[in-house]
C-alpha positions as CSV (number, residue, x, y, z in Angstrom):
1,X,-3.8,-76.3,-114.1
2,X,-2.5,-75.0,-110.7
3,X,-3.9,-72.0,-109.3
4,X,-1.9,-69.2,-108.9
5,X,-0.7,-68.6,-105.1
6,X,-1.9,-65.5,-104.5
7,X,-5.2,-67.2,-105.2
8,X,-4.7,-69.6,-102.5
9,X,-4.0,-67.2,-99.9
10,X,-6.3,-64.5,-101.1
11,X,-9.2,-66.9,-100.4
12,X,-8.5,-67.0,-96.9
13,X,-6.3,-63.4,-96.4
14,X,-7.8,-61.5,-99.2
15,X,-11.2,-60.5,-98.1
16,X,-12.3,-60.3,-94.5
17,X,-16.5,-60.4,-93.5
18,X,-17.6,-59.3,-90.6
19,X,-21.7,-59.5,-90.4
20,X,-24.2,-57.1,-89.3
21,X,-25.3,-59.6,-86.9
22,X,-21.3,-59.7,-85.5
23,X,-21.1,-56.1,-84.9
24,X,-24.9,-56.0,-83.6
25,X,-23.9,-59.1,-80.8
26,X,-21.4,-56.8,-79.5
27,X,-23.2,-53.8,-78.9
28,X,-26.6,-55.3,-77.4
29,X,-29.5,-53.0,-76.5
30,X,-29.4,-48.8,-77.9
31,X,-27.0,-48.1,-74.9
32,X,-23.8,-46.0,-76.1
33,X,-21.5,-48.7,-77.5
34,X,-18.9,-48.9,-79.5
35,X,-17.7,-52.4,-81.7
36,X,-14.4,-53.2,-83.9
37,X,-15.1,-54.8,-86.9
38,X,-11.2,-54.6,-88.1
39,X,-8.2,-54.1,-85.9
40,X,-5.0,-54.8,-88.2
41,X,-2.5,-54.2,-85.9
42,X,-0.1,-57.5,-85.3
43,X,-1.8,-59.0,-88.5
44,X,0.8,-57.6,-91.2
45,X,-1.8,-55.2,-92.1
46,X,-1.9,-51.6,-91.3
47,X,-2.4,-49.6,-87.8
48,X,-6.0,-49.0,-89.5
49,X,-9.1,-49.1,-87.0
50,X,-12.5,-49.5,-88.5
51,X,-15.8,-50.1,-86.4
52,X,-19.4,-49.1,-85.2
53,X,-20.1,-46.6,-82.5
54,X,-23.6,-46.2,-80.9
55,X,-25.3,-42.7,-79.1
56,X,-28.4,-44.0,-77.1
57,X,-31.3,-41.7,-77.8
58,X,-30.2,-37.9,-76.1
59,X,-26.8,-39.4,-75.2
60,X,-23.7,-37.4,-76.1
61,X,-20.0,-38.7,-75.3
62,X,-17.2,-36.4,-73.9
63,X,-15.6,-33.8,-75.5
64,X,-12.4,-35.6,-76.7
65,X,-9.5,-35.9,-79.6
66,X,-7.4,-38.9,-80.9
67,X,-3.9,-37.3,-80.3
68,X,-2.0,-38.0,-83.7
69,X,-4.4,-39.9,-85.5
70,X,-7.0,-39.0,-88.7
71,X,-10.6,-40.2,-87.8
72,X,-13.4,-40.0,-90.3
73,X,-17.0,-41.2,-89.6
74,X,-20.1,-42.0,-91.7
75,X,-23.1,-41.5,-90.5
76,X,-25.3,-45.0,-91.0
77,X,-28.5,-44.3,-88.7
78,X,-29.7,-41.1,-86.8
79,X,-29.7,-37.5,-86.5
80,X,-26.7,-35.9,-84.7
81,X,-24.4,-32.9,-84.5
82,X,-20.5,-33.1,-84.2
83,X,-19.1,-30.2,-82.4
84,X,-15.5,-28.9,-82.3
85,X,-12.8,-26.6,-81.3
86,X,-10.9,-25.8,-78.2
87,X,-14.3,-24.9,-76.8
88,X,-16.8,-26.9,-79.2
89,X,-17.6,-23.5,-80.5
90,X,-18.7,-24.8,-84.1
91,X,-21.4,-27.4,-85.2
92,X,-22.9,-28.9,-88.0
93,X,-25.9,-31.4,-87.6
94,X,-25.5,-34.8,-89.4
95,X,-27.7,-37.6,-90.7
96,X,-27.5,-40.8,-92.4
97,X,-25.5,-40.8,-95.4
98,X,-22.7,-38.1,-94.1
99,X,-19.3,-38.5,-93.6
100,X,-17.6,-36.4,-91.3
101,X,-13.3,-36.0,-91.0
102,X,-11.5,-35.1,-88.0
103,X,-7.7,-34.2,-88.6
104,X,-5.5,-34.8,-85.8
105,X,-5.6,-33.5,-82.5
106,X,-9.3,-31.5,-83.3
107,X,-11.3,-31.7,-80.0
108,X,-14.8,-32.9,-80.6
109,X,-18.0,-34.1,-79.5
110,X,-20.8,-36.3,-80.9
111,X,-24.3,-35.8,-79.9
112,X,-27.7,-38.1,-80.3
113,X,-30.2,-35.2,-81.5
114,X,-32.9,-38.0,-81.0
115,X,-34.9,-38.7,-78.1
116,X,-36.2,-41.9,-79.1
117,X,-33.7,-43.5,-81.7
118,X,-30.0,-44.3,-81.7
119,X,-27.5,-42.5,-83.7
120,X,-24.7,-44.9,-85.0
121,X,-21.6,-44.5,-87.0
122,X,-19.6,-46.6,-89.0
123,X,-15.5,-45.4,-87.7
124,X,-12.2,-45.6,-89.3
125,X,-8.9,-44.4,-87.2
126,X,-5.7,-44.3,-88.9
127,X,-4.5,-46.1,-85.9
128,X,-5.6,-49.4,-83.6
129,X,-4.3,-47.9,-80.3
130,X,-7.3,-46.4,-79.2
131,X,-6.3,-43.2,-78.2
132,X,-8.6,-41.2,-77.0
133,X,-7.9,-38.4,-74.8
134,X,-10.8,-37.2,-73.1
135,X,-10.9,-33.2,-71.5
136,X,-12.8,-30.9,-69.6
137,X,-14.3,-28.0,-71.9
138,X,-17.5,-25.8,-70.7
139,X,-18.6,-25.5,-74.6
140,X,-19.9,-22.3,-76.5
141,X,-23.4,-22.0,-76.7
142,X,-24.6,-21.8,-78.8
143,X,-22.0,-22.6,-81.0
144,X,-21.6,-21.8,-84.9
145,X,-23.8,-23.8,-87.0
146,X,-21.0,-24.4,-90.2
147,X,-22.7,-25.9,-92.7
């Protein structure tokens, strides 16, 4: 019996692995990081980005948006808050096991809550361009805790 081709090719196209240990080589140490586990773009696939970030303890990273593009995050470790708006005037704290979705163009900020542990985040972009278009913003505080 032959095996059927998509079985051929799905055995080395089907399925792609990328290891803890991978993702963890590339962002050495609790310093803010960020890793791609999948990239698509040039592979047939599609534009989709999907990867780890990392806030060392207290860190926060600019306030910033991804132009046209969807971004949604899970939180996998840590205790955070995501702000957001033209002036980061709303909040909601986040731990392990949320997911949080920006639409496009929503300015926003991620913040490590904890003084002593890293906050990371498993990301998928509906693009693998990497836009991200930091800005100036004195934020609202404080701002409105949504829940």
């Amino acid at each position: 019996m032959t095996a059927h081709p998509d079985l051929v090719r799905w055995r080395t196209e089907g399925v792609k692995i990328v290891r803890a240990w991978q993702l963890a080589n590339a962002m050495p140490g609790e310093a803010t990081s960020r890793a791609t586990a999948f990239e698509f773009s040039g592979s047939g696939g599609q534009r989709t980005w999907i990867g780890a970030v990392r806030l060392a303890p207290g860190d926060r990273n600019n306030a910033h948006h991804h132009d046209r593009h969807e971004v949604m995050v899970y939180v996998a470790a840590g205790r955070g808050r995501i702000c957001w708006g033209e002036r980061l005037e709303f909040a909601a704290d986040i731990s392990p096991g949320d997911f949080v979705y920006f639409a496009p163009y929503v300015p926003h900020r991620e913040i490590n809550l904890d003084a002593e542990q890293p906050l990371e985040f498993v990301v998928v972009r509906s693009d693998s361009e990497r836009i991200s278009i930091d800005f100036d913003v004195v934020p609202v505080e404080p701002p409105e805790i949504v829940l």
